[in-house]
C-alpha positions as CSV (number, residue, x, y, z in Angstrom):
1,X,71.5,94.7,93.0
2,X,74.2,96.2,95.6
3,X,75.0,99.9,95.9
4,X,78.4,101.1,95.4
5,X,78.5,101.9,99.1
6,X,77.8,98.0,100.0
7,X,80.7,96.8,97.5
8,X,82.9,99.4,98.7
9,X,82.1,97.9,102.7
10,X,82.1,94.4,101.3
11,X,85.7,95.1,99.4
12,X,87.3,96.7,102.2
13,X,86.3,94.1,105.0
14,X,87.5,91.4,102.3
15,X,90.9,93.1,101.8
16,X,91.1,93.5,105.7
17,X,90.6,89.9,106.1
18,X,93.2,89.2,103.9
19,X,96.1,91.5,105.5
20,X,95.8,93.0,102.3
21,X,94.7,96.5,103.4
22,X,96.9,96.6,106.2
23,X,99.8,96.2,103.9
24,X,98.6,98.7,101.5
25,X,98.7,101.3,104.2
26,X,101.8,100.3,105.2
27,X,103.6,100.2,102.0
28,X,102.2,103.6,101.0
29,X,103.4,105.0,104.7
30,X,106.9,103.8,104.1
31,X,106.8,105.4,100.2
32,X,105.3,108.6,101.8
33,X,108.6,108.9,104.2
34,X,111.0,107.9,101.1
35,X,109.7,110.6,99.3
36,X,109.6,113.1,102.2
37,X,113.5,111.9,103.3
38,X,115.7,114.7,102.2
39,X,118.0,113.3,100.7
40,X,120.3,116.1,100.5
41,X,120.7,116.0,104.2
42,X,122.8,112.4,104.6
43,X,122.3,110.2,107.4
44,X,124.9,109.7,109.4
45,X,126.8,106.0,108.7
46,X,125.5,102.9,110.1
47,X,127.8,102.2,113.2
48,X,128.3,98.6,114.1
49,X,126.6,98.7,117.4
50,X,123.1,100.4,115.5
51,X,123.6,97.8,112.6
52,X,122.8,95.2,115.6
53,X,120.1,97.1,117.7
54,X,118.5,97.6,114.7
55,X,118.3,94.2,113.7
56,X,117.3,92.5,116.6
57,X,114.6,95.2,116.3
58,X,113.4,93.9,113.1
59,X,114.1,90.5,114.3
60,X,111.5,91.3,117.0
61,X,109.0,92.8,114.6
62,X,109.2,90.2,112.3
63,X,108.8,87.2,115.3
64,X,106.0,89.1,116.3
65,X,104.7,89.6,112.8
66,X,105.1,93.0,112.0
67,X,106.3,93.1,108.9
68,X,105.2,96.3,107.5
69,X,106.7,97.7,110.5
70,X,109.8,96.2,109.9
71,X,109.9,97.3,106.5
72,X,109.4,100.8,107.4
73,X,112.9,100.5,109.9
74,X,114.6,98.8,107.0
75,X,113.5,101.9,104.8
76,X,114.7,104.9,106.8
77,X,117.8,103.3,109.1
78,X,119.2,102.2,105.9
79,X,119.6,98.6,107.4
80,X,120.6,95.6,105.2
81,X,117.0,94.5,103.3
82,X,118.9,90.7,104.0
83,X,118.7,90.4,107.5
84,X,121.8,89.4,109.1
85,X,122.7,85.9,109.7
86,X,121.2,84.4,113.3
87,X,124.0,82.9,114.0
88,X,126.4,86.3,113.4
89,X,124.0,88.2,115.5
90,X,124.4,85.1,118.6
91,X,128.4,85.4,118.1
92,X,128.9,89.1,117.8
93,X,126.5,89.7,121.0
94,X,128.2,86.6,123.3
95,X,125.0,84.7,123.8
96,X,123.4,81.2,123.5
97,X,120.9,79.6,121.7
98,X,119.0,76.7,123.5
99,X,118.2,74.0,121.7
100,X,114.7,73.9,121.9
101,X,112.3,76.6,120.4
102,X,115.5,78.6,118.9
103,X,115.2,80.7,121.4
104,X,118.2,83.0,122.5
């Protein structure tokens, strides 16, 4: 019969493998900084030029697959949860998207 102490190594390389703990961490970090966020000191507003930083931030943490990451930024910049359209982000910016590989 296995120990506590294997089930506990066995469960937490399982959940690893998964992404599970990772996530876990991540979503108790980003509920540890809501709760520590004073919210009686405001942020200041969203300004149209952070609005975009910021997402082509989180569009670069979710390419890369950082989504717990991203979800952290989304949490305390106060950034849309619906990402902005691509295709705003390409016009309000001036750029180009080549055809192949939807890269910009």
């Amino acid at each position: 019969m296995a120990t506590v102490a294997e089930l506990k190594a066995v469960l937490k390389d399982t959940l690893e493998k998964k992404g599970v703990l990772g996530h876990l961490k991540a979503r108790i970090r980003a509920e540890v900084f809501k709760a520590l966020d004073d919210e009686r000191e405001p942020r200041p507003p969203l300004s149209h030029e952070n609005l975009l930083i910021n997402e082509l931030i989180r569009e670069y943490l979710e390419f890369n697959k950082y989504k717990y990451t991203s979800s952290v930024l989304v949490a305390e910049s106060g950034q849309p949860v619906v990402p902005l359209d691509r295709q705003f982000l390409i016009h309000e910016l001036n750029l180009f998207e080549e055809p192949k590989g939807n890269t910009v």
